[in-house]
N, C-alpha and C positions, 0 to 999 in steps of 0.2 A: 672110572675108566675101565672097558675092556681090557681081556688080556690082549687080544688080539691088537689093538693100537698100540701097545707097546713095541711092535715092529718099526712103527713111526717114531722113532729116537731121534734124539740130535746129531747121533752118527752118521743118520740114515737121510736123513729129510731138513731142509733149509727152509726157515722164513723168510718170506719178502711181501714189499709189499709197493704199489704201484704209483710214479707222483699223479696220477688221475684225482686224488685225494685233495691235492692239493693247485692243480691247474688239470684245462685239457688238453692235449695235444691235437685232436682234429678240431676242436672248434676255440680257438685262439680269444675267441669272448666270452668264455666261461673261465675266467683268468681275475680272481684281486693284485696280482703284482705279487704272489709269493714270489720271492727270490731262490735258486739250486739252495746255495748255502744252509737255510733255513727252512727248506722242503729234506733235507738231508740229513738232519740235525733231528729234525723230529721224528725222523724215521726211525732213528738208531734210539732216539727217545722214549718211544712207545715197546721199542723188546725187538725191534725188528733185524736180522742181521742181511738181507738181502733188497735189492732194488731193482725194476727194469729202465730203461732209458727213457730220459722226457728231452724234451723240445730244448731244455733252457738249461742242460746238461752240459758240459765243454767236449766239446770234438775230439781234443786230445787226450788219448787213452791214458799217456802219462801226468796229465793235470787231471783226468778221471779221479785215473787210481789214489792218486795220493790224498784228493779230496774223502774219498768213498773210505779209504783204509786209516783216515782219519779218524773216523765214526765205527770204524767196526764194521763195514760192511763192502757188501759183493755182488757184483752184477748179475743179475738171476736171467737176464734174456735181451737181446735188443729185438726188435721187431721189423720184420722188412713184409711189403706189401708186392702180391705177386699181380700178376695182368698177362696170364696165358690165356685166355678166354676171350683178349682183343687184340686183336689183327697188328702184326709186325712189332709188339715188344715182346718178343720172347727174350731177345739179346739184351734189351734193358733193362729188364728182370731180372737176370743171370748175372750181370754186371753190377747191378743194386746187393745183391745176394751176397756176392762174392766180397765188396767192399765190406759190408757188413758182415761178412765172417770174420776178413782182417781183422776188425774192431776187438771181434769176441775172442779170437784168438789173443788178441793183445791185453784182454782184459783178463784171461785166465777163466774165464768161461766155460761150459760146457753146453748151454744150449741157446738155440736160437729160432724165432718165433714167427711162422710164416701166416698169411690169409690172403685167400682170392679176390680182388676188390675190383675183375671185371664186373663193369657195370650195376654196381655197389649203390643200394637206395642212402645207405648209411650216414653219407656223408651229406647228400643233397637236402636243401630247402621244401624234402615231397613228404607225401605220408611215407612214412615207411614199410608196413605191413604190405599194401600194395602195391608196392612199387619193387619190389628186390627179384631180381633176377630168378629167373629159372631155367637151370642147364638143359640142354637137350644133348642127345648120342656124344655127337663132335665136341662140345660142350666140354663134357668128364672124359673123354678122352685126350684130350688138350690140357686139360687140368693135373691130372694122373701122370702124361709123361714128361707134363716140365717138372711136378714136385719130385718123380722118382731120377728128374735128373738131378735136383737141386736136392734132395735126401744122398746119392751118390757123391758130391762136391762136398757136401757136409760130413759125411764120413768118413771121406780121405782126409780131412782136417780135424778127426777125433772131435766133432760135434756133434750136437743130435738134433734133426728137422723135428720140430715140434709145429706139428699145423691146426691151424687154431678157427676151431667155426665162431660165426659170428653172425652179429642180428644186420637183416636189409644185403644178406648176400647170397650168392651159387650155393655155399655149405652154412646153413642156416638151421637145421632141422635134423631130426636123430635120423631119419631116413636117407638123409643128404651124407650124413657122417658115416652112417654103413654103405653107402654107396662110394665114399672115397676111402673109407680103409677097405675095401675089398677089391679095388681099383689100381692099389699103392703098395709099394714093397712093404709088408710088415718090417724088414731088417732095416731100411732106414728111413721110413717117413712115419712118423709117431704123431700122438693126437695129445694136444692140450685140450684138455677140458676145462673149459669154463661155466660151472655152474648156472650163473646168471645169464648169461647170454643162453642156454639150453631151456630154461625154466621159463625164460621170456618166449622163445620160440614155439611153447607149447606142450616142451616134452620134460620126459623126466630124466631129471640126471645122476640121480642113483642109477635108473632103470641102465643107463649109458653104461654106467661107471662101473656096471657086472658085465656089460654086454662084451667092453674094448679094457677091462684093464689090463691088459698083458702087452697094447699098444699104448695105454698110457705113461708119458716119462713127462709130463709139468699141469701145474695143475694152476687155476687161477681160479681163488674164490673167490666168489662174486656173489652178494644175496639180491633179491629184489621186492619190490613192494608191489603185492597183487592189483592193490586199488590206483595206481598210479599206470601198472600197464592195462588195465581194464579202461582206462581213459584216452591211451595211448591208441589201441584201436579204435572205440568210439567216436573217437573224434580225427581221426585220422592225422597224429601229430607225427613230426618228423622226431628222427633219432636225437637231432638235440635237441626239440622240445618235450622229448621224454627224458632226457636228462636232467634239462632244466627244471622238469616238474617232480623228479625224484624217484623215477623208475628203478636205478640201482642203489644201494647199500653195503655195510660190509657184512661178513658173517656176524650175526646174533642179533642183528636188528629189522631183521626180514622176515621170509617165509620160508625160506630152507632149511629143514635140518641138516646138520653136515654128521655128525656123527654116523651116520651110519654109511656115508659117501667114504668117510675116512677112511669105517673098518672094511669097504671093499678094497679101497689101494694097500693098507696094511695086510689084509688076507693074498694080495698079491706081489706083496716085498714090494711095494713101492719105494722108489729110493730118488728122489731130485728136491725140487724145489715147490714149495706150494706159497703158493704169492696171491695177497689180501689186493682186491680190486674193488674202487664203487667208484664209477666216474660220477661225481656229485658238483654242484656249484657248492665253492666254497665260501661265496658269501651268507650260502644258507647251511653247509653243515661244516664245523670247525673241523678242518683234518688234522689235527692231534689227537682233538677229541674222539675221532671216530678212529682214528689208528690205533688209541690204546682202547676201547670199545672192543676191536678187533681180536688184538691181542691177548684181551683178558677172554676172551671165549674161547679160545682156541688153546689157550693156558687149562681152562676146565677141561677141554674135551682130551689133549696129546699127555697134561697131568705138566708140561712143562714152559 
């Protein structure tokens, strides 16, 4: 290990890791019937002491919590879906935003996870590569000043707007991400980086993660399998049957190296939560098995 990851301590930096592992939340049939209970159990099984929120989590923060701090663990982010980019929900957005800060607040929280999903290839039945939006002028300035209001709401409630690009949307691409952190208050709208989702896009996320780390506060590791999204194009498959076919994994069974991603966040005092993501069908990859996979790599690279 680096000196330099040694900034990465457990004083400094939280594990989590995401139930994607174990079901999916956007597409409801990449699901064997793991049960909360049992998806929550193996999480704190594998090393893990943090979680983000799934579908089949309980609503109430206080049957959350007591589930969650029965295992040793803590909510690392819920995730709210924004749509300033389509005509007359800005107020439902705001409204979405706002109940899910309640939540984070009540959960003891500190951050919370937003993405643009105007007209989003992602979730649809289309290819995906060809089909995801692309902003124009009006576009990122609609984008810009609902997140810089919804970074403001988030700051008067002592959280922090982590905005999260992602594959088949408006912020898709490294190009797309300097164009929205240069668009957006550096004091309250921060960048989740997601490895996998940047490496699918095309780019690199090292290259990111020297560019913006002074904006980065969460990180989500994500690895992915070249030959899997090499297919994904070729054949023009949608985002869940790149899933299905196993485009994402977690860190150590892919093609990303993380270590040196790390010692960029270490070299800039990185300090939140770095949360393990592969959205995988679970009837082909065991999520225990690949949680402590996870776990034991990151055991190598942090030394803890």
């Amino acid at each position: 290990m680096s000196d330099v990851l040694k900034n990465l301590s457990p004083d400094r930096v939280r594990l989590g890791v995401t139930p994607t592992l174990w079901w999916n939340d956007d597409f409801p049939s990449i699901d064997i019937g793991i049960p909360f209970g049992q998806c929550v159990s193996e999480m704190a099984l594998a090393g893990f002491t943090g979680t983000s929120i799934g579908h089949k989590y309980p609503a109430d923060p206080a049957e959350l919590r007591r589930a969650l701090d029965l295992r040793g663990l803590q909510v690392s982010e819920p995730w709210v879906s924004t749509y300033f980019t389509i005509a007359d929900m800005d107020e439902q957005t705001i409204a979405n935003f706002e109940e899910r800060l309640a939540f984070m607040k009540a959960m003891g929280g500190t951050d919370i996870v937003v993405a643009e999903f105007g007209r989003s290839s992602h979730v649809l039945p289309i290819a995906l590569f060809a089909n995801r939006p692309v902003f124009d002028d009006r576009d990122w300035d609609l984008l810009a000043a609902g997140l810089n209001r919804l970074g403001d709401i988030a700051a008067g409630s002592e959280i922090r707007l982590c905005y999260h690009h992602h594959m088949g949307t408006g912020v898709m691409t490294r190009a797309d991400i300097d164009r929205l952190m240069a668009a957006t208050n550096p004091d309250t709208v921060h960048l989740l980086l997601d490895t996998g989702h940047l490496a699918c896009a095309g780019d690199d996320p090292l290259a990111a993660a020297k560019a913006h780390a002074r904006r980065i506060k969460h990180v989500h590791l994500k690895d992915f399998r070249p030959d899997v999204l090499s297919q994904v194009r070729e054949e023009s498959l949608s985002f869940q049957q790149g899933i299905e076919a196993g485009i994402f994994t977690v860190p150590g069974d892919g093609a990303i190296d993380f270590a040196p991603i790390l010692e960029v966040l270490a070299s800039a005092d990185y300090e939140g939560w770095l949360v393990v993501e592969a959205e995988q069908d679970p009837a082909k990859a065991n999520p225990l098995e690949y949680a402590i996979m996870a776990r034991s790599y990151l055991r190598k690279i942090l030394g803890w």
